[in-house]
C-alpha positions as CSV (number, residue, x, y, z in Angstrom):
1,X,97.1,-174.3,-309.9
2,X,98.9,-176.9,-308.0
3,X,100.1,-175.1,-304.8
4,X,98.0,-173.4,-302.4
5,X,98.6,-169.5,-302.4
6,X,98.7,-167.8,-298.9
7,X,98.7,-163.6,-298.0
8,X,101.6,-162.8,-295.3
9,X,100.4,-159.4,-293.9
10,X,103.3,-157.7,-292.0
11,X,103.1,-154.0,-290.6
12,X,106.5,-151.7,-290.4
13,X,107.3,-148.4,-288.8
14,X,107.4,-146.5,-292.3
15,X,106.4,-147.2,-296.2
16,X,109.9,-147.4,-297.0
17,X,110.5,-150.0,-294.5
18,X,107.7,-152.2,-296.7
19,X,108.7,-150.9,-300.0
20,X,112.5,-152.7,-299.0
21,X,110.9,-156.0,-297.6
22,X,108.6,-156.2,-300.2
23,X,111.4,-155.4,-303.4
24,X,113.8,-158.1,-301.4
25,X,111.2,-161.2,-300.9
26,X,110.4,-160.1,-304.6
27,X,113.6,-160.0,-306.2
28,X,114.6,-163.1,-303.5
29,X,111.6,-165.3,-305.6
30,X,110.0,-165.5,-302.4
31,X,107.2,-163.7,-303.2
32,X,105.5,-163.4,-306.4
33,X,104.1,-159.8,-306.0
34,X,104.5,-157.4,-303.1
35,X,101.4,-154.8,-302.1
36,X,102.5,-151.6,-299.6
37,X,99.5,-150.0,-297.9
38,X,101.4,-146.8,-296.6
39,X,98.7,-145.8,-294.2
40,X,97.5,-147.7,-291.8
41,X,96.8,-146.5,-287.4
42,X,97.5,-149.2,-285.2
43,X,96.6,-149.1,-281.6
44,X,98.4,-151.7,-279.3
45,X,99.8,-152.2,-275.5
46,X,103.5,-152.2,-275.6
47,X,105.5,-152.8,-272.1
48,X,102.2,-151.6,-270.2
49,X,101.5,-148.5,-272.3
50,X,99.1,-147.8,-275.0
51,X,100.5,-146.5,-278.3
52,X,99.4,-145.5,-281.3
53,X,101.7,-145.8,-284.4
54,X,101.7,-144.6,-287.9
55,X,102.7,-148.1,-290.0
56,X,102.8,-149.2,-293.3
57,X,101.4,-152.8,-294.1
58,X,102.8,-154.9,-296.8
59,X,101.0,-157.6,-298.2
60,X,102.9,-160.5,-299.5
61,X,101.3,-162.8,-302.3
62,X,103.5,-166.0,-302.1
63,X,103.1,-170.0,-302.0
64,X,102.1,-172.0,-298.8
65,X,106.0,-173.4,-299.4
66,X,107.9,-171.0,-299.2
67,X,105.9,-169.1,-296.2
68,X,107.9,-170.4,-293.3
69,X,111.0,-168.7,-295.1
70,X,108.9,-165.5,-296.4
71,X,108.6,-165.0,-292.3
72,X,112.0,-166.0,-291.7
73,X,113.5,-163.2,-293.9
74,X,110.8,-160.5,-292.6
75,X,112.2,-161.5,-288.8
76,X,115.9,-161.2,-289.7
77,X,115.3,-158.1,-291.5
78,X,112.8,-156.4,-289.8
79,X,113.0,-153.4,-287.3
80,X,110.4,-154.2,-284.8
81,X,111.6,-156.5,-281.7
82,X,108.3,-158.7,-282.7
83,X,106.9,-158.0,-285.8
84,X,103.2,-158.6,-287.0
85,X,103.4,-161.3,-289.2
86,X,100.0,-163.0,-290.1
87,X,99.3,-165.7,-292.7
88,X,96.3,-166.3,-294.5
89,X,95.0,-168.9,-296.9
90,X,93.4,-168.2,-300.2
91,X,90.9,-169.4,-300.8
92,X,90.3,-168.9,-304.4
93,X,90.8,-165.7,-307.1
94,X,91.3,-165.4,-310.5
95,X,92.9,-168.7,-312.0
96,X,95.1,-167.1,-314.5
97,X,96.9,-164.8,-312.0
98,X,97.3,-167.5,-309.3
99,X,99.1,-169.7,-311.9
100,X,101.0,-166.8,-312.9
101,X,101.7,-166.6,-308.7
102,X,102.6,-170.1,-308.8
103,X,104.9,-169.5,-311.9
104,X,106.8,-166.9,-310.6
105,X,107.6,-168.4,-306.7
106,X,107.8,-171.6,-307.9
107,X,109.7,-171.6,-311.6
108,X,111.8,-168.1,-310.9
109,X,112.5,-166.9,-314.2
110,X,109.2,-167.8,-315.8
């Protein structure tokens, strides 16, 4: 593999709300492969209060090159006023699949 892959984790308010992110970075080529955990508690201060939220996380399996416009197009589409967006390296995995990663975000159409 000649590209670093990265994980983008973002959380949403429901699993649809990851289901369409992830099926639009997908079918965008900005992403090779889309993961939706549907269950996930988060606890948090917001404005001064505490709250506790039923979310969804999407995991997004993508290039180091194209995550500056992965977390462009979660911003512009995303319901929360500041979405969680993190970005992780990774640091390695099964060759064959992260070729196959590289493949598909890189060569769309492969």
């Amino acid at each position: 593999m000649g590209e670093r892959a990265v994980l983008i984790m973002v959380t949403t308010g429901a699993r649809d709300d990851a289901e369409r992110l992830g099926e639009a970075l997908v079918v965008e080529r900005l992403a090779a492969c889309c993961s939706v955990v549907p269950g996930v508690h988060s606890i948090y201060y917001w404005d001064g209060q505490l709250q506790r939220e039923h979310e969804a996380l999407l995991l997004v399996k993508t290039l180091e090159s194209r995550a500056a416009a992965v977390q462009d197009f979660v911003r512009s589409r995303h319901d929360y006023q500041l979405p969680e967006i993190f970005q992780i390296p990774i640091e390695g995995g099964s060759s064959t699949y992260m070729n196959w990663l590289e493949k598909q975000v890189a060569n769309p159409g492969c």
